[in-house]
DRENVEXVO-651238 format. One record per atom (N, C-alpha, C): residue in three letters; residue number from 1; x, y, z; atom name. Coordinates in steps of 0.2 Angstrom, whole numbers. Each point is the difference from the previous one (the first is absolute). Layout:
! residues N
  rest   nr      X      Y      Z  atom
   ala  NUM      X      Y      Z    CA
...
This chain:
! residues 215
  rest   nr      X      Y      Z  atom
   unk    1    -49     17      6     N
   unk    1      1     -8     -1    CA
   unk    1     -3     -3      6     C
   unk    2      2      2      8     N
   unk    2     -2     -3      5    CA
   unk    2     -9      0      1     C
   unk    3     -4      7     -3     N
   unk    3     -6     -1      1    CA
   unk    3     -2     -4     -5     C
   unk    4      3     -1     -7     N
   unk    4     -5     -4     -4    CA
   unk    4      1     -9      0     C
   unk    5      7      1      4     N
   unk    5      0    -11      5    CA
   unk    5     -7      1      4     C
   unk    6      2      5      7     N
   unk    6     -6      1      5    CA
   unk    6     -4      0     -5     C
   unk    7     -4      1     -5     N
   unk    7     -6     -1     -2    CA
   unk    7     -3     -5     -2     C
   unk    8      6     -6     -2     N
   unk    8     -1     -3     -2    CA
   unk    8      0     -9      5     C
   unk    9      0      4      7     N
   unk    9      0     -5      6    CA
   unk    9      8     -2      0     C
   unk   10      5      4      0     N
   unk   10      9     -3      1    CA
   unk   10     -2      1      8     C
   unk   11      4     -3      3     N
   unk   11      5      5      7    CA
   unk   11      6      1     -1     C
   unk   12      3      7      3     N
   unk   12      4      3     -5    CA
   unk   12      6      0      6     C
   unk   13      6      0     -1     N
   unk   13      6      2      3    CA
   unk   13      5      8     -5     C
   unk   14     -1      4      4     N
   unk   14      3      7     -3    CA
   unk   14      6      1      1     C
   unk   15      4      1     -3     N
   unk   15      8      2      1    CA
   unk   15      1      8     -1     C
   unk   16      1      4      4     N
   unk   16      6      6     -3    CA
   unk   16      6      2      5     C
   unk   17      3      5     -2     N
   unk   17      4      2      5    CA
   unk   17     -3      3      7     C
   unk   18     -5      2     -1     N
   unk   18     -5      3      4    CA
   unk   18     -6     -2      1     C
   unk   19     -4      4      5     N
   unk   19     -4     -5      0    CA
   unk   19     -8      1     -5     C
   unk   20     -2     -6     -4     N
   unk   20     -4      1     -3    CA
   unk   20     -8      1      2     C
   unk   21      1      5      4     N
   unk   21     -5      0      4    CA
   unk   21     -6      1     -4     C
   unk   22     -2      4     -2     N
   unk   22     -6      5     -3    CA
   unk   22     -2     -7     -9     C
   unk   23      4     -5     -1     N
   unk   23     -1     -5     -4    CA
   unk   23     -2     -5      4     C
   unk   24      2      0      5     N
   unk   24     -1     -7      4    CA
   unk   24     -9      2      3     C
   unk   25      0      8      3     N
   unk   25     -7      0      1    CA
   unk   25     -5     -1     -4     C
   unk   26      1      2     -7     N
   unk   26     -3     -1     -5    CA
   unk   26     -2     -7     -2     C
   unk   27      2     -5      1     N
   unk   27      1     -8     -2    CA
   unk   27     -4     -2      5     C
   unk   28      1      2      7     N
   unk   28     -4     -2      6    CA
   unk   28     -7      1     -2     C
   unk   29     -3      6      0     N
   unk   29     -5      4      0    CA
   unk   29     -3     -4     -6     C
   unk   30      3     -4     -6     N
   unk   30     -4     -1     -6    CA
   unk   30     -1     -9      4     C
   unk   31      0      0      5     N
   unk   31      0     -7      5    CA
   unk   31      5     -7     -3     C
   unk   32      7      2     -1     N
   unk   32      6     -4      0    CA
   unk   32      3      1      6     C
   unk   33      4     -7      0     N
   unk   33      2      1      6    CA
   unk   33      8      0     -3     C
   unk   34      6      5      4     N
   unk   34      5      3     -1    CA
   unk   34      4      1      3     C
   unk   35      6     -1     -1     N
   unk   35      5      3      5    CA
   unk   35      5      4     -3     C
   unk   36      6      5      4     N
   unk   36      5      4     -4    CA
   unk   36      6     -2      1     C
   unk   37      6     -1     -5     N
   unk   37      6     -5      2    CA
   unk   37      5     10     -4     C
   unk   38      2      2      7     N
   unk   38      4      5      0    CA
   unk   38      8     -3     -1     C
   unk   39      2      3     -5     N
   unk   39      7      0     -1    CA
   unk   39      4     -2     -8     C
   unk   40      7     -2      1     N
   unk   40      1      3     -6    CA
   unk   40      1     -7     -4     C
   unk   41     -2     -2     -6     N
   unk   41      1     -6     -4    CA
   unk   41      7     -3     -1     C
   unk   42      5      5     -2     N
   unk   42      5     -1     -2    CA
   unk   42      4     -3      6     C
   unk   43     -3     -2      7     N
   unk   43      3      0      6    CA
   unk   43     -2    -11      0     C
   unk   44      5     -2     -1     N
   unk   44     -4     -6     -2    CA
   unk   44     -2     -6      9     C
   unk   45      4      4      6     N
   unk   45     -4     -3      4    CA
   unk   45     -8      4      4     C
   unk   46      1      4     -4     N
   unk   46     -8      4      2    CA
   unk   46     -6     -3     -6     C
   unk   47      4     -2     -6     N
   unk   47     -7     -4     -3    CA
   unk   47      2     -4      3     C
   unk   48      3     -6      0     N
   unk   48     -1     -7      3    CA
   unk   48     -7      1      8     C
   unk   49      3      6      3     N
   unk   49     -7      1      6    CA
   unk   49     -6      1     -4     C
   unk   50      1      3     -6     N
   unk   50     -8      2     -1    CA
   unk   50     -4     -7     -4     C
   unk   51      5     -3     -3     N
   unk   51     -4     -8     -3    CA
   unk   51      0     -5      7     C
   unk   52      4     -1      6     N
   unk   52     -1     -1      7    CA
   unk   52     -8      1      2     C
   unk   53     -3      8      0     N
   unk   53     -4      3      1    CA
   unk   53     -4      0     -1     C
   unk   54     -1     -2     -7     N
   unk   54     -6     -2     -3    CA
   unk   54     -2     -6      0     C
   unk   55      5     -5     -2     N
   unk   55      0     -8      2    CA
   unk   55     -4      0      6     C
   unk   56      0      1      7     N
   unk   56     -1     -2      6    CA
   unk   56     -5      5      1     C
   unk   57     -4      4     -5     N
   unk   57     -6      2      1    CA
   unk   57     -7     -2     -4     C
   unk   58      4     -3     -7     N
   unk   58     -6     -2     -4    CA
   unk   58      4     -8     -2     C
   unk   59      4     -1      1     N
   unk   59      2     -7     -2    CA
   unk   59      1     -1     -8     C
   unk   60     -3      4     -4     N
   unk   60      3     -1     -7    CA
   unk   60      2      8     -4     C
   unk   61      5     -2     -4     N
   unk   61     -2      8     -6    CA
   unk   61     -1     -3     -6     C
   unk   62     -9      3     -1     N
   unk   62     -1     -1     -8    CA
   unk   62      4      4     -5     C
   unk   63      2      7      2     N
   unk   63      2      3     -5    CA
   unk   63      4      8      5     C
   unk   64      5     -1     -3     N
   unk   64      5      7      0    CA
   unk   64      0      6     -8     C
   unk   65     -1      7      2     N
   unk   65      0      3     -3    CA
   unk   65      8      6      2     C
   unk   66      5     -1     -6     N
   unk   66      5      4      1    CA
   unk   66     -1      7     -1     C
   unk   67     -2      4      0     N
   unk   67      1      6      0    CA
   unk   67      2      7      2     C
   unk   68      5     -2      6     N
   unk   68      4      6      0    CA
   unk   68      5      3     -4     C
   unk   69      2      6     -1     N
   unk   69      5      1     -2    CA
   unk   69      2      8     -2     C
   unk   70      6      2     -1     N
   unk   70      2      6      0    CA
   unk   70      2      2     -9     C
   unk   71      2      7      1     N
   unk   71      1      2     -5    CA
   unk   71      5      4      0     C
   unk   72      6      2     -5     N
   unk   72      6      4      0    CA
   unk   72     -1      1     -7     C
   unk   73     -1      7     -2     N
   unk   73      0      4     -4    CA
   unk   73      6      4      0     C
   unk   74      7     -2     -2     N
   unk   74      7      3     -1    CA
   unk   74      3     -3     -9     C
   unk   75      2      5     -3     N
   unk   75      4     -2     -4    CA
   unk   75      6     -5      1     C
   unk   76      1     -5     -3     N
   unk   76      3     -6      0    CA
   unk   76     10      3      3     C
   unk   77      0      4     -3     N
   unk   77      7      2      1    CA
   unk   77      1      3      7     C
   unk   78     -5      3      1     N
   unk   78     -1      2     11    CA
   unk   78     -4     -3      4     C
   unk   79     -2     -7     -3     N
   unk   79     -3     -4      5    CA
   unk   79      4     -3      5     C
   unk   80      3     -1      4     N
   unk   80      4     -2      7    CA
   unk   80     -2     -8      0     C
   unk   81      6     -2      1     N
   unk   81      0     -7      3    CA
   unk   81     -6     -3      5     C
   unk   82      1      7      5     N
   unk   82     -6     -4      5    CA
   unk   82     -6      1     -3     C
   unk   83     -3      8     -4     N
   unk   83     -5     -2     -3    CA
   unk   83     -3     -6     -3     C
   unk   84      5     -3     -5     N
   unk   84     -1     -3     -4    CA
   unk   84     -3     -8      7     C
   unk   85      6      0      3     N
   unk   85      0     -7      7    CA
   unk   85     -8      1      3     C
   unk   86     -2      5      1     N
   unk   86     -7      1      2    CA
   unk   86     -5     -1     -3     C
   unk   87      0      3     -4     N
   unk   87     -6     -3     -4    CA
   unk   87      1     -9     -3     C
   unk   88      5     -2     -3     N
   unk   88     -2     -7     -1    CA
   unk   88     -1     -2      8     C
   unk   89      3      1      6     N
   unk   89     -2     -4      4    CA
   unk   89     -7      1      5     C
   unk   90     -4      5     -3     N
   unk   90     -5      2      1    CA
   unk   90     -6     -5     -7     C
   unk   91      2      4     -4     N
   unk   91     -3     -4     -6    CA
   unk   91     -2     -7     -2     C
   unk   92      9     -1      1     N
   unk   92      2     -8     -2    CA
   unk   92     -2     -6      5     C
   unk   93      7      5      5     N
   unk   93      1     -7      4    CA
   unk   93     -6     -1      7     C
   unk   94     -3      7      1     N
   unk   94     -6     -2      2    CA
   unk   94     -6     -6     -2     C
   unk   95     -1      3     -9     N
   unk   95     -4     -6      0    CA
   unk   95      2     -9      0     C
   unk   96      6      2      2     N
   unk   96      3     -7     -2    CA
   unk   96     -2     -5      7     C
   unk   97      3      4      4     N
   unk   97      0      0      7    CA
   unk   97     -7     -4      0     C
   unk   98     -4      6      2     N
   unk   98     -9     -4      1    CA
   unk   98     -2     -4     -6     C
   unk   99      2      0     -4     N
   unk   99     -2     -8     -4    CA
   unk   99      2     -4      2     C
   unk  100      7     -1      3     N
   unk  100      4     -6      1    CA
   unk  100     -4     -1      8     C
   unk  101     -2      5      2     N
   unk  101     -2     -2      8    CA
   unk  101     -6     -3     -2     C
   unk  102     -5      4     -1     N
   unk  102     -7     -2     -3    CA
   unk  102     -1     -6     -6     C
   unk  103      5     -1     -2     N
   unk  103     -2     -4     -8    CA
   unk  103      3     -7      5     C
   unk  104      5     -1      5     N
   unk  104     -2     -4      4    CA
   unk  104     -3     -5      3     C
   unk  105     -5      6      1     N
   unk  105     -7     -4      4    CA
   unk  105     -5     -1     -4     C
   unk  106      1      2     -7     N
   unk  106     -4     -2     -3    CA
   unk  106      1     -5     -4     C
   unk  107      8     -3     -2     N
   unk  107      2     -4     -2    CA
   unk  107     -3     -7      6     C
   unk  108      1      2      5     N
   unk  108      1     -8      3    CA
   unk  108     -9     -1      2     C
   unk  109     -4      6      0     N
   unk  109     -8     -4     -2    CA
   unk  109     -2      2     -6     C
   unk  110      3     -1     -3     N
   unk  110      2     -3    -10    CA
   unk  110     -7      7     -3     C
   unk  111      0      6      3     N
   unk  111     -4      4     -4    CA
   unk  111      3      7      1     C
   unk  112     -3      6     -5     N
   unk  112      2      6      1    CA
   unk  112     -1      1     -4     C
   unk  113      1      9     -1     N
   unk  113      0      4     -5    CA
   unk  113      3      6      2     C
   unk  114      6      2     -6     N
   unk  114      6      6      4    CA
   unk  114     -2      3     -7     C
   unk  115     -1      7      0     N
   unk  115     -1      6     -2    CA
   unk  115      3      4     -1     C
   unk  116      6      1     -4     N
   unk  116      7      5      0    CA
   unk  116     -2      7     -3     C
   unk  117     -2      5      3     N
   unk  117      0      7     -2    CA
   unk  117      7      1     -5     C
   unk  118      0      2     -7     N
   unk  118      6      0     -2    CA
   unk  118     -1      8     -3     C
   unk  119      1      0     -7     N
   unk  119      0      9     -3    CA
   unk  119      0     -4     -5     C
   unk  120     -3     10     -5     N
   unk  120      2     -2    -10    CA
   unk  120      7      0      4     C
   unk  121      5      4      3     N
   unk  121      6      1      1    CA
   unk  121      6     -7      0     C
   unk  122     -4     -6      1     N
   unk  122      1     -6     -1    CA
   unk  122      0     -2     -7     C
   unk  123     -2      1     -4     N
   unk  123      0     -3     -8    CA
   unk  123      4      7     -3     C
   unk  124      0      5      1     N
   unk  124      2      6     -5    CA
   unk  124      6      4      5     C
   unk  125      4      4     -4     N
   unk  125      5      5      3    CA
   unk  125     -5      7      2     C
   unk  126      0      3      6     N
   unk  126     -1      6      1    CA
   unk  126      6      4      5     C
   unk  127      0      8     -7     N
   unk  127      4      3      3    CA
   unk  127      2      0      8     C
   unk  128      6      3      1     N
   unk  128      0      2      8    CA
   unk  128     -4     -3      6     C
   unk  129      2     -7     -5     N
   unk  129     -3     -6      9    CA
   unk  129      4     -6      1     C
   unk  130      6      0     -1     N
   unk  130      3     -6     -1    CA
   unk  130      0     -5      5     C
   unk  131      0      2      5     N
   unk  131      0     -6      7    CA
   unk  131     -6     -1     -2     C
   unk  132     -8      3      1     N
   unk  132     -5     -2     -1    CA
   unk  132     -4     -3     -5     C
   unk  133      5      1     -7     N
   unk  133     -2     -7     -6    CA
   unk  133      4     -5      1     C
   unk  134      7      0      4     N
   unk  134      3     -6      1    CA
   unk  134     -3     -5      4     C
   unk  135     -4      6      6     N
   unk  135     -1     -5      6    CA
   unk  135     -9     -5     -2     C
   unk  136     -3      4     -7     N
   unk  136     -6     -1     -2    CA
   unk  136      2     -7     -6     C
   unk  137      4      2     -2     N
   unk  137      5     -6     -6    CA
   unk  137     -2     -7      2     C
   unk  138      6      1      9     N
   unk  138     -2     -4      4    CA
   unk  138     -4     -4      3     C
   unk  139     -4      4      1     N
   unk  139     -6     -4      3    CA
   unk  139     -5     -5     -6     C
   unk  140      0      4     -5     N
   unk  140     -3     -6     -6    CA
   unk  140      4     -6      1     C
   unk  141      8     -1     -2     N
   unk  141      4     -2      1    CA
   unk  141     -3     -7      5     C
   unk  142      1      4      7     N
   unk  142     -3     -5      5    CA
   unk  142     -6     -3     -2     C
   unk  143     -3      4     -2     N
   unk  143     -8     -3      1    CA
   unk  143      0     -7     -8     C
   unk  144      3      2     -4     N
   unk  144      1     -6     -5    CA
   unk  144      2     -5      2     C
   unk  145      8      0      6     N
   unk  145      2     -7      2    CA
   unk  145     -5     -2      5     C
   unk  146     -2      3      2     N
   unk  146     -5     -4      8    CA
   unk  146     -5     -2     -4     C
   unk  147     -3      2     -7     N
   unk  147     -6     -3     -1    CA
   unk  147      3     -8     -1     C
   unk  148      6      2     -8     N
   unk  148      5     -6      2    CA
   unk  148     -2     -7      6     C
   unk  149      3      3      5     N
   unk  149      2     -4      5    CA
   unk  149     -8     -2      2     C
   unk  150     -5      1      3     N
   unk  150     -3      1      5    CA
   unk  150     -8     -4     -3     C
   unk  151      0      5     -7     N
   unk  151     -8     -1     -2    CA
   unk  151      0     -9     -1     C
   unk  152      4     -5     -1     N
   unk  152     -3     -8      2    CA
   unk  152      0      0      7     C
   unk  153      3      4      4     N
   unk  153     -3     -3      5    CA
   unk  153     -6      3      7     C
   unk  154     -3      5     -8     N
   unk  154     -7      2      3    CA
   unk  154      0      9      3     C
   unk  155      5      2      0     N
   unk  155      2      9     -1    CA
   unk  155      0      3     -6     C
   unk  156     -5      4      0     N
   unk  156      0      2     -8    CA
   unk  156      5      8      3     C
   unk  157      4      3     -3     N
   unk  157      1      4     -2    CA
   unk  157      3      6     -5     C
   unk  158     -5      5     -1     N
   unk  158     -2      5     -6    CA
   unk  158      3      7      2     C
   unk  159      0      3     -4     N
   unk  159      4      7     -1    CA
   unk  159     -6      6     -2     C
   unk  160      0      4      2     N
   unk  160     -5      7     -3    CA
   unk  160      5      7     -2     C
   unk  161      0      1     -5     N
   unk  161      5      5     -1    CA
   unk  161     -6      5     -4     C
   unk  162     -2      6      6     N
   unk  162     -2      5     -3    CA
   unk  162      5      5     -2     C
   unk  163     -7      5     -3     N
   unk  163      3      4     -4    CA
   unk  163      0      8      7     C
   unk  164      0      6     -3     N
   unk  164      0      4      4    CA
   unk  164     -7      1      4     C
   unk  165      1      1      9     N
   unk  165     -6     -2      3    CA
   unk  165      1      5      6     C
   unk  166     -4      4      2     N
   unk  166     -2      7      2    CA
   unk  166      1     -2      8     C
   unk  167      5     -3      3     N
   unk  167      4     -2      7    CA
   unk  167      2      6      4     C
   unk  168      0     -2      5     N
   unk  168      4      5      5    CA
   unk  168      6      2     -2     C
   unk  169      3     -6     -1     N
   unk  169      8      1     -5    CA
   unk  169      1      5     -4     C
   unk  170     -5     -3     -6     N
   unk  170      1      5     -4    CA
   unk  170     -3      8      2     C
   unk  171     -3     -1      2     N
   unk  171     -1      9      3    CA
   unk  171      6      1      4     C
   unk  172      1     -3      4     N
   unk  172      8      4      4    CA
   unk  172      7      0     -7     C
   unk  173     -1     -5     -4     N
   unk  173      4      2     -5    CA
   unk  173     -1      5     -5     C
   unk  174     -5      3     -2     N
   unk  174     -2      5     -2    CA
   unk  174      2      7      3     C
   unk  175     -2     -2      6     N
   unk  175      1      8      5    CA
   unk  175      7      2      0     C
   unk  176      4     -4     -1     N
   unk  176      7      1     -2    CA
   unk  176      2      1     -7     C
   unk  177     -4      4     -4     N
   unk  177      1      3     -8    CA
   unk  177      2     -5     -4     C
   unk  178      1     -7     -1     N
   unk  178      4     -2     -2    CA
   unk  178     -6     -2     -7     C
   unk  179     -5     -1      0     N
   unk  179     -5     -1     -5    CA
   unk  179     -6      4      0     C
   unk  180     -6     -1     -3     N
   unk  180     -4      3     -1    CA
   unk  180     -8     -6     -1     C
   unk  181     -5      0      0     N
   unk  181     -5     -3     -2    CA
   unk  181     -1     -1     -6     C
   unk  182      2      7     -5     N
   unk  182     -1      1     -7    CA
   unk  182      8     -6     -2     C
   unk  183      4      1      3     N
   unk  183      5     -6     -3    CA
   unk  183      1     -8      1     C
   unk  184     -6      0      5     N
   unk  184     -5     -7      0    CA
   unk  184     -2     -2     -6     C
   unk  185     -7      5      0     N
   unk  185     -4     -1     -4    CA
   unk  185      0     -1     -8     C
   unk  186      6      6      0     N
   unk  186      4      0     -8    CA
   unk  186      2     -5     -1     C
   unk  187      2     -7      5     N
   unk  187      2     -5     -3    CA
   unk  187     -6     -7      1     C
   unk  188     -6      1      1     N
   unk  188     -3     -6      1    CA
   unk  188     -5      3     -4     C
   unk  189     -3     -5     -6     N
   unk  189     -6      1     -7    CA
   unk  189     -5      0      4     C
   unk  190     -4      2      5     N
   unk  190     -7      1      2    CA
   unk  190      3      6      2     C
   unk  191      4      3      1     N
   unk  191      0      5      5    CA
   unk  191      0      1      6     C
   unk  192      1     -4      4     N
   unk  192     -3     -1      6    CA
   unk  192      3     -2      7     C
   unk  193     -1      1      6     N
   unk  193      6     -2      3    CA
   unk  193     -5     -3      6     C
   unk  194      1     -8      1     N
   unk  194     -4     -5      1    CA
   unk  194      0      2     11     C
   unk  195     -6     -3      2     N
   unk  195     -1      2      6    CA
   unk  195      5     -6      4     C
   unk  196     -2      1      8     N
   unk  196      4     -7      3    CA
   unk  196     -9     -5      1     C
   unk  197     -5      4     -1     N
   unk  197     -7     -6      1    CA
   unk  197     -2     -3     -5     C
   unk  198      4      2     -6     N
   unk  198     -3     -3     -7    CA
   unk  198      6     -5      1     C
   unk  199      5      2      2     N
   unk  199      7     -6      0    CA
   unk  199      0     -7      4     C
   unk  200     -6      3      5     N
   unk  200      0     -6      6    CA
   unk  200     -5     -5     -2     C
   unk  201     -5      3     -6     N
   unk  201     -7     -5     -1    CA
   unk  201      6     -4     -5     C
   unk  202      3      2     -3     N
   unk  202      0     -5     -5    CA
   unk  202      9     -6      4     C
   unk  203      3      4      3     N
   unk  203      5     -6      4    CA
   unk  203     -5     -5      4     C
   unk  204     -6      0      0     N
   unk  204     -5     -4      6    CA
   unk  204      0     -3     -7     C
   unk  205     -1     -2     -6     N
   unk  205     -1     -6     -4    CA
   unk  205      6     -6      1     C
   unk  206      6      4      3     N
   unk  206      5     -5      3    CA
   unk  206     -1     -5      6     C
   unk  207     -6      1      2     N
   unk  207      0     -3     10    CA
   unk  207     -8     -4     -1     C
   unk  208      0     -4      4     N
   unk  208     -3     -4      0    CA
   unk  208     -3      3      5     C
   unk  209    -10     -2     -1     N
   unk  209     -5      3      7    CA
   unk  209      1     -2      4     C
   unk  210     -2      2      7     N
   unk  210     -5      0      5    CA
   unk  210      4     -7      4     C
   unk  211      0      4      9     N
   unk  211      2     -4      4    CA
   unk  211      9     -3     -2     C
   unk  212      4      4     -1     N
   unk  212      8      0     -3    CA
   unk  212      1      7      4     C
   unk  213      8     -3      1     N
   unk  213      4      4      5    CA
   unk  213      5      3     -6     C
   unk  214      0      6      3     N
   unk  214      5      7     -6    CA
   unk  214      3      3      6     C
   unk  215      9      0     -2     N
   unk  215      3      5      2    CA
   unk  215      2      4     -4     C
């Protein structure tokens, strides 16, 4: 996703728990200019630094793109409480967080576009992900009322709910037995289990060109 904004003239602001090094060079190197905002979403005085951080570097944000987020693969009756609290507050109230900071500053110079990473896990039940379709439920949720609220007065915000997509994630959740590619596949009519650079050409139909600032 961040190389196909850089390709498209963004400057980008990178968030992870770590540091986004080896993306950031890659953004650079395609001649965008870039920085890395290290920490954790859910922490609401660490975004407020990072919408600070960006603000008093480029002056505006055209456009946020939400997509962090984790996964818990436990059946419903041994998922833990904190599980369950982690992940919506990783999921959810992450993105709520940096929309509220960032959809801010794009309310008061009356422009934007917020892009919520959601799931099929959002429209449909899948087995043994309960905090992760609730925390995805949610998020559509969210991205409904802000369109609500926001798009008169000049922030558009849209939801993308893919379907299975060939992620770090999901490879760490694989390695842990708990699925298989064939129990992917067996459920999508092409057969197929979509990449993350086929996913990113087509969320870039959400963002508006050239010379627009992306966290």
């Amino acid at each position: 996703m961040a190389q196909t904004l850089a390709g498209r003239g963004y400057d980008l602001a990178l968030n992870d728990m770590r540091s986004p090094s080896e993306t950031l060079a890659m953004v650079q190197h395609s001649g965008a200019a870039a920085i890395e905002l290290v920490g954790d979403i859910s922490d609401e005085n660490c975004v407020t630094a990072f919408a600070e951080l960006v603000q008093a570097k480029w002056s505006r944000v055209d456009l946020l793109v939400n997509n962090a987020g984790i996964s818990c693969i436990v059946p419903a009756e041994q998922t833990s409480g904190s599980q369950f609290r982690r992940v919506l507050e990783v999921n959810l109230l992450g993105s709520f967080l940096l929309t509220k900071a960032f959809g801010t500053i794009m309310l008061a110079q009356g422009s934007g576009s917020i892009v919520n990473i959601a799931s099929i896990a959002g429209i449909v039940g899948i087995a043994d992900r309960v905090a992760y379709n609730a925390s995805k439920h949610g998020v559509i949720g969210m991205t409904r009322t802000l369109a609500a609220e926001w798009s008169g007065r000049g922030v558009r915000c849209n939801a993308i709910c893919p379907g299975w997509v060939k992620t770090e994630m999901d490879a760490a959740d694989q390695a842990g037995g708990s699925y298989t590619d064939e129990d992917i596949t067996d459920r999508v009519p092409n057969g197929t289990i979509r990449s993350t650079r086929g996913h990113s050409e087509r969320r870039g139909v959400s963002c508006r060109p050239r010379t627009e600032r992306f966290h």
